[in-house]
Wavefront OBJ file of the C-alpha trace (Angstrom):
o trace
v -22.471 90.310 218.463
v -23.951 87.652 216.575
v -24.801 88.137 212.756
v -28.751 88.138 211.711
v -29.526 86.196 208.692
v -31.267 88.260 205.921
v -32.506 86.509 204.007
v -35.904 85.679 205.995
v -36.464 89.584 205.888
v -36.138 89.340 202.352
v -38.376 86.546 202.478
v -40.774 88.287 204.022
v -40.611 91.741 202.423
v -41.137 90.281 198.995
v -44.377 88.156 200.511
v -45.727 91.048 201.780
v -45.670 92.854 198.686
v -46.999 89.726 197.211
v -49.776 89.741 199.354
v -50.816 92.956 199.587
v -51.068 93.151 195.745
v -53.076 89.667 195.444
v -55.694 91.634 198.551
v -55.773 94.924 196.310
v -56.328 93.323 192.520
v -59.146 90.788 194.796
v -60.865 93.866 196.272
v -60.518 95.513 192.633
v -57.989 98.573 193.888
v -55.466 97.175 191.441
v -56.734 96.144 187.998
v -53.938 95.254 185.106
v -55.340 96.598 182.097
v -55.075 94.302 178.168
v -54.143 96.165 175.231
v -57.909 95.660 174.149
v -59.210 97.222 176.972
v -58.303 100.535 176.007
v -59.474 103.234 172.902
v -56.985 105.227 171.973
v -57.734 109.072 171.517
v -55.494 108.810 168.138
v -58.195 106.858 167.055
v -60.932 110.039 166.571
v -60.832 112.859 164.385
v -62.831 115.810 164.774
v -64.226 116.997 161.121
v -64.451 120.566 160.469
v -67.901 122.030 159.280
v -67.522 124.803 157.085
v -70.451 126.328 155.566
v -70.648 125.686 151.510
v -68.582 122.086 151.790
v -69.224 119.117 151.923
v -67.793 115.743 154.081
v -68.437 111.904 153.702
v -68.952 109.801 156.692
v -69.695 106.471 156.595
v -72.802 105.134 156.832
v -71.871 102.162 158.951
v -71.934 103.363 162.892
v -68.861 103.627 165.167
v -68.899 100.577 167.818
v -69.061 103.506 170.725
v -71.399 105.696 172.164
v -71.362 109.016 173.841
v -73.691 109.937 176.335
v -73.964 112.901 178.305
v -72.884 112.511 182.370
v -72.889 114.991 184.712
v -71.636 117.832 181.882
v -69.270 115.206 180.325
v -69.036 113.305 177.293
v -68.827 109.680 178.158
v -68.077 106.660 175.798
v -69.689 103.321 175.751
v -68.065 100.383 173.539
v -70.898 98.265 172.178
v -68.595 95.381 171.663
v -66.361 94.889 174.797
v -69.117 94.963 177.975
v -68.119 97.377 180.785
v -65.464 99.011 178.776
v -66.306 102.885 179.220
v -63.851 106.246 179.290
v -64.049 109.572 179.059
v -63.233 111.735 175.909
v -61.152 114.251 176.606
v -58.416 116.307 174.981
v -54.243 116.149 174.794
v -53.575 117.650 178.002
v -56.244 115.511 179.814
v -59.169 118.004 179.877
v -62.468 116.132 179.576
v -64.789 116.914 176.485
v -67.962 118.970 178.313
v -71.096 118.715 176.722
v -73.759 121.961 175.377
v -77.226 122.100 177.225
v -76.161 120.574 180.732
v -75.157 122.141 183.695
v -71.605 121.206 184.691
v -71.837 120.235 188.612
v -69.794 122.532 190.978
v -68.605 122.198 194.291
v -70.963 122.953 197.036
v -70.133 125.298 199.720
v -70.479 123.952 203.105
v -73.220 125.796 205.262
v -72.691 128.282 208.032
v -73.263 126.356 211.319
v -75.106 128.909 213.717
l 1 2 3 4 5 6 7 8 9 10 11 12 13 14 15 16 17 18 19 20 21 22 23 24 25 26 27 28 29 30 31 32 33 34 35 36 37 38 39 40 41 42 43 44 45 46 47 48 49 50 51 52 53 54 55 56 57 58 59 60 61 62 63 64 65 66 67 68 69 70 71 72 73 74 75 76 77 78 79 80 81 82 83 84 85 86 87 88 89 90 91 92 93 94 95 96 97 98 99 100 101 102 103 104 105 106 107 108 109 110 111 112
C-alpha cells in the first residue's frame, strides 16, 4: 500500500473554511462586531420614582432612542448610523412596552 500525502487535505480543509467564511461575511451571514459597535446594558440605570422625592437628570439628552416595535422597546444610537439593539434585561428577556399589543403566534387554519 502506498502512503497518501496529507498535507493537500490539509490544504484544502483550511481553504475551505477560508472560503466559506469570506462567502458568509460577503453575503452578511457573518459580521465581526468593533468594540464601538456595541452599548452595554451596564451602561443604564433604571431610577426609582417614589412619591414625595425628588431625582436630577440631566438636561442634556442621551445619544439613543427608544421606540416602540412590535411590543418591544428598541434603541436607536443617534451617533453611530445603523447601530440599533434591543433593551432587555439580565437573563435576556426583552423590555415590552405599555399600550401595544405584543404579537402572538398565529394558529394555522383548519383545511376542510
Amino acid at each position: 500500500m502506498s502512503e497518501r500525502n496529507p498535507i493537500p487535505l490539509i490544504l484544502t480543509a483550511i481553504g475551505s473554511v477560508i472560503g466559506t467564511v469570506a462567502v458568509l461575511s460577503y453575503y452578511g451571514y457573518v459580521h465581526i462586531a468593533k468594540p464601538e459597535d456595541a452599548l452595554l446594558l451596564a451602561d443604564y440605570t433604571m431610577l426609582k420614582t417614589v412619591p414625595g422625592e425628588d431625582y436630577r437628570v440631566s438636561l442634556k439628552p442621551a445619544p439613543q432612542v427608544a421606540e416602540c416595535i412590535d411590543g418591544v422597546l428598541v434603541l436607536f444610537d443617534t451617533e453611530q448610523k445603523g447601530l440599533t439593539g434591543v433593551l432587555v434585561d439580565n437573563r435576556k428577556r426583552a423590555i415590552r412596552c405599555m399600550g401595544q399589543q405584543v404579537p402572538t403566534e398565529r394558529a394555522p387554519a383548519n383545511k376542510p
